[in-house]
SEMISE-877066 format. One record per residue: residue number from 1; residue in three letters; chain; x, y, z of N, C-alpha, C in turn. Coordinates in steps of 0.02 Angstrom, whole numbers. Each point is the difference from the previous one (the first is absolute). Layout:
BEGIN
+------+------+--------+--------+--------+--------+--------+--------+--------+--------+--------+--------+
| voro | guse | lumtor |    n_x |    n_y |    n_z |   ca_x |   ca_y |   ca_z |    c_x |    c_y |    c_z |
+------+------+--------+--------+--------+--------+--------+--------+--------+--------+--------+--------+
|  NUM |  Ala |      A |      X |      Y |      Z |      X |      Y |      Z |      X |      Y |      Z |
...
+------+------+--------+--------+--------+--------+--------+--------+--------+--------+--------+--------+
//
This chain:
BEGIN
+------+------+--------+--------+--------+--------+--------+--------+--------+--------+--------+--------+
| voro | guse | lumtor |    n_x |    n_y |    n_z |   ca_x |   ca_y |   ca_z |    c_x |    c_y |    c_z |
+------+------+--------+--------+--------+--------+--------+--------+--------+--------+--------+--------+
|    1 |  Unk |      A |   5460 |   2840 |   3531 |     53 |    -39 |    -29 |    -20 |    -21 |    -71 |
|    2 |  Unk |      A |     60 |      2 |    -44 |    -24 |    -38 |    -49 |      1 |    -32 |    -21 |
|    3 |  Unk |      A |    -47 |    -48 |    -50 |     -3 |    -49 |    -19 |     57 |    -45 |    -84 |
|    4 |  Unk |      A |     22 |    -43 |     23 |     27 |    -19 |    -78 |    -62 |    -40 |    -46 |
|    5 |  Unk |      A |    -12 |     28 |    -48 |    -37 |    -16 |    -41 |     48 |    -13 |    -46 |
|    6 |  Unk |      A |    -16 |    -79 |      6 |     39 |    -54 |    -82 |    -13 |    -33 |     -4 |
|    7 |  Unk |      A |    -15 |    -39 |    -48 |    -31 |    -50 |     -2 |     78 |    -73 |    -24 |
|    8 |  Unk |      A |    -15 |    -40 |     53 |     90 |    -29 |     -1 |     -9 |    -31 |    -26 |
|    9 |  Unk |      A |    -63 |    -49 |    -42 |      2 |    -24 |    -34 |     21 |      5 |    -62 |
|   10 |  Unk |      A |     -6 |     64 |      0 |     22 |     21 |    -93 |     69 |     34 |     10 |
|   11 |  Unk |      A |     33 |    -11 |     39 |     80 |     20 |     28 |     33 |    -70 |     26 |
|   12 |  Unk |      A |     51 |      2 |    -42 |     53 |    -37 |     29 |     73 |     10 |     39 |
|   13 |  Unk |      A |    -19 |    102 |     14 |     55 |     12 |     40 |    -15 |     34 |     75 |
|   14 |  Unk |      A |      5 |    -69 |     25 |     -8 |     10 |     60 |     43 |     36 |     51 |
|   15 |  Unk |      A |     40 |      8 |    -40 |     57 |     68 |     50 |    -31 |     61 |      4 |
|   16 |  Unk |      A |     -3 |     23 |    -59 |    -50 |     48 |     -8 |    -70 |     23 |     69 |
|   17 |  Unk |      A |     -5 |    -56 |    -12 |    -85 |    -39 |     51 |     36 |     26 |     65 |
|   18 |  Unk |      A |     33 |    -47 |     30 |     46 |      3 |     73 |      6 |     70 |     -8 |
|   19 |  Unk |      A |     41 |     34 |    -33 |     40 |     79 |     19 |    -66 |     40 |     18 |
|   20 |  Unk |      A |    -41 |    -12 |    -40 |    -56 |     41 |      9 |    -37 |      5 |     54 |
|   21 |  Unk |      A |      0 |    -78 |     31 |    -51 |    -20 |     53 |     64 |     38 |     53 |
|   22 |  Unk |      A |     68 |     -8 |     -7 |     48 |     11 |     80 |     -8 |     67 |     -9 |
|   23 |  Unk |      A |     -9 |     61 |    -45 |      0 |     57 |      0 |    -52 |      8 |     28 |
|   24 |  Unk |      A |    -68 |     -7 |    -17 |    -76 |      8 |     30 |     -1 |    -12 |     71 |
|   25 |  Unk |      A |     31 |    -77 |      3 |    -34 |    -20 |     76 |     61 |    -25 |     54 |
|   26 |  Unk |      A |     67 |      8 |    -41 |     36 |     -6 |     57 |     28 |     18 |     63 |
|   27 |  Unk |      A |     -6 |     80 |      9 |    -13 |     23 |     44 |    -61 |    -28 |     67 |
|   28 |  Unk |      A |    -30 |     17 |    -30 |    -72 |    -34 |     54 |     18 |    -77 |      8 |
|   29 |  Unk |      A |      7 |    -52 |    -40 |      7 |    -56 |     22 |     75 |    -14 |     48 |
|   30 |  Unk |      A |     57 |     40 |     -6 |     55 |     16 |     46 |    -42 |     32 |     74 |
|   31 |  Unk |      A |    -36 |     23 |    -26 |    -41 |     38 |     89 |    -30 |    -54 |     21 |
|   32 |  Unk |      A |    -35 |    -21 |    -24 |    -50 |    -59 |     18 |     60 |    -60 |     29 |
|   33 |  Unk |      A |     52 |    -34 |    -24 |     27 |    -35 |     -4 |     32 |     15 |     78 |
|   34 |  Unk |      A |     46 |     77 |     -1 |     28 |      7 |     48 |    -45 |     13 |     72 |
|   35 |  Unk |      A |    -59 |      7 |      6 |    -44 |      7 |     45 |    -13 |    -81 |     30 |
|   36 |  Unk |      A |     29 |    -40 |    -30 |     -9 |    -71 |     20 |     86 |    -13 |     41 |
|   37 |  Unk |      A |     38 |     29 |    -44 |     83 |    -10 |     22 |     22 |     61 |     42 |
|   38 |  Unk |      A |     16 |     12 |     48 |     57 |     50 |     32 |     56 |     25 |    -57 |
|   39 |  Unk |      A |      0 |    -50 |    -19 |     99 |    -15 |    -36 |     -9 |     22 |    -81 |
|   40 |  Unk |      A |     29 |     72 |      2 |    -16 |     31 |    -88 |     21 |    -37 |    -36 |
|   41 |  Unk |      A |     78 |    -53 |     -3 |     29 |    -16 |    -51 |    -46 |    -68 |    -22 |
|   42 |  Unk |      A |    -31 |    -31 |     66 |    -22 |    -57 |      3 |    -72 |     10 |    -66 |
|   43 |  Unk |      A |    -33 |     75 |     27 |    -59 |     11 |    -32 |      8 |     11 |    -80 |
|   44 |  Unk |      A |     49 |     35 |    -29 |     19 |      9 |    -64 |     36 |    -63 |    -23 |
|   45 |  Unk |      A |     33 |    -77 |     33 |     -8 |    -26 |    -27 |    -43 |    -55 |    -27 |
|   46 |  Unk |      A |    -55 |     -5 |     49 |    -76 |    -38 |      7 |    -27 |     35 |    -70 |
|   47 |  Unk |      A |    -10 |     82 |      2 |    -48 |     43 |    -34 |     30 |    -29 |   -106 |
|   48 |  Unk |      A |     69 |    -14 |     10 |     47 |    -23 |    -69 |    -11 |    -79 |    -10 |
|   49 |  Unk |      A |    -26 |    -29 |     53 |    -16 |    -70 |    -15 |    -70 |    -16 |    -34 |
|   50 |  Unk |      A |    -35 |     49 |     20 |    -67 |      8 |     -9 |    -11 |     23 |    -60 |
|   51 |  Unk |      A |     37 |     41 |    -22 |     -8 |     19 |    -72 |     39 |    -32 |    -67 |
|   52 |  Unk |      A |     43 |    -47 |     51 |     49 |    -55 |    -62 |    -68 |    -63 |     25 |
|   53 |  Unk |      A |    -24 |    -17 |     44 |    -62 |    -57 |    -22 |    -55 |     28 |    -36 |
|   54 |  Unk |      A |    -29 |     57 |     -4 |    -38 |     40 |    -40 |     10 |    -20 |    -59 |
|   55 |  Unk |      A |     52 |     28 |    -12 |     48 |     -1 |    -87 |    -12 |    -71 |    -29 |
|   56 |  Unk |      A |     27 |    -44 |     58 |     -1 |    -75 |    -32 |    -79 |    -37 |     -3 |
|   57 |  Unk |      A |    -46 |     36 |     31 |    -65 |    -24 |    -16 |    -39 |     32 |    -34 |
|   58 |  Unk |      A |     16 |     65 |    -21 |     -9 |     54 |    -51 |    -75 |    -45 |    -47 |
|   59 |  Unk |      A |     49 |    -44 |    -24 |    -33 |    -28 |    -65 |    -60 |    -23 |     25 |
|   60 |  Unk |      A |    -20 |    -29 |     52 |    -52 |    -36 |     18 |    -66 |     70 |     37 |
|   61 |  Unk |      A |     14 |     43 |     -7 |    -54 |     39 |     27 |    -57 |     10 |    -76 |
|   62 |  Unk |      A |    -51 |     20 |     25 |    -72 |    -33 |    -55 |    -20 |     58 |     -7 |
|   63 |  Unk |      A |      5 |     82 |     29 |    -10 |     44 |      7 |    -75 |     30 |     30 |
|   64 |  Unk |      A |    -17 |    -46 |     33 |    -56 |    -13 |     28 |     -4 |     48 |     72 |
|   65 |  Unk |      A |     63 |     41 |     29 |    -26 |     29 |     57 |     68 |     57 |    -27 |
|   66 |  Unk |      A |     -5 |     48 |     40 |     43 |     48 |     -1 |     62 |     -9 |    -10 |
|   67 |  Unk |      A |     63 |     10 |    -32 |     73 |    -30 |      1 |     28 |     34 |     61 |
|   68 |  Unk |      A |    -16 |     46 |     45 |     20 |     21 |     56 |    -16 |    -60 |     65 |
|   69 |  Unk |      A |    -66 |    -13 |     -4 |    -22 |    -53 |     49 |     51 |    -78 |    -15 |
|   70 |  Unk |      A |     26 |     -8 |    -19 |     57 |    -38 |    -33 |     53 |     -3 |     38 |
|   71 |  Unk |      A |     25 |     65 |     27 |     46 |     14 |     17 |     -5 |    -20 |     93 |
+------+------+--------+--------+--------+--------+--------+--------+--------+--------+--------+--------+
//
């Protein structure tokens, strides 16, 4: 898998950030997610909550561990 390498500190567009991370890892985190839920619609909308609290804490990550482990 691969990794996003950015440094978000020196970015202030975090959409950018998000699209990149839901392209990379959204799949797998929808698997992961739905392996907890039976219910697909239920799992894709948990897997969209998770990446709109991501987004909104965006700013506060220190880049101190992987931006995947984040997720």
């Amino acid at each position: 898998m691969e990794e996003i390498i950015i440094d978000i500190h020196m970015s202030d567009n975090y959409e950018t950030i998000i699209s990149q991370a839901m392209d990379l890892y959204g799949q797998a985190l929808l698997e992961l997610v739905y392996s907890y839920t039976p219910n697909r619609d239920l799992a894709e909308d948990l897997t969209q909550e998770i990446f709109i609290k991501c987004y909104q804490k965006l700013h506060q990550y220190n880049g101190k561990a992987k931006l995947e482990s984040s997720f």
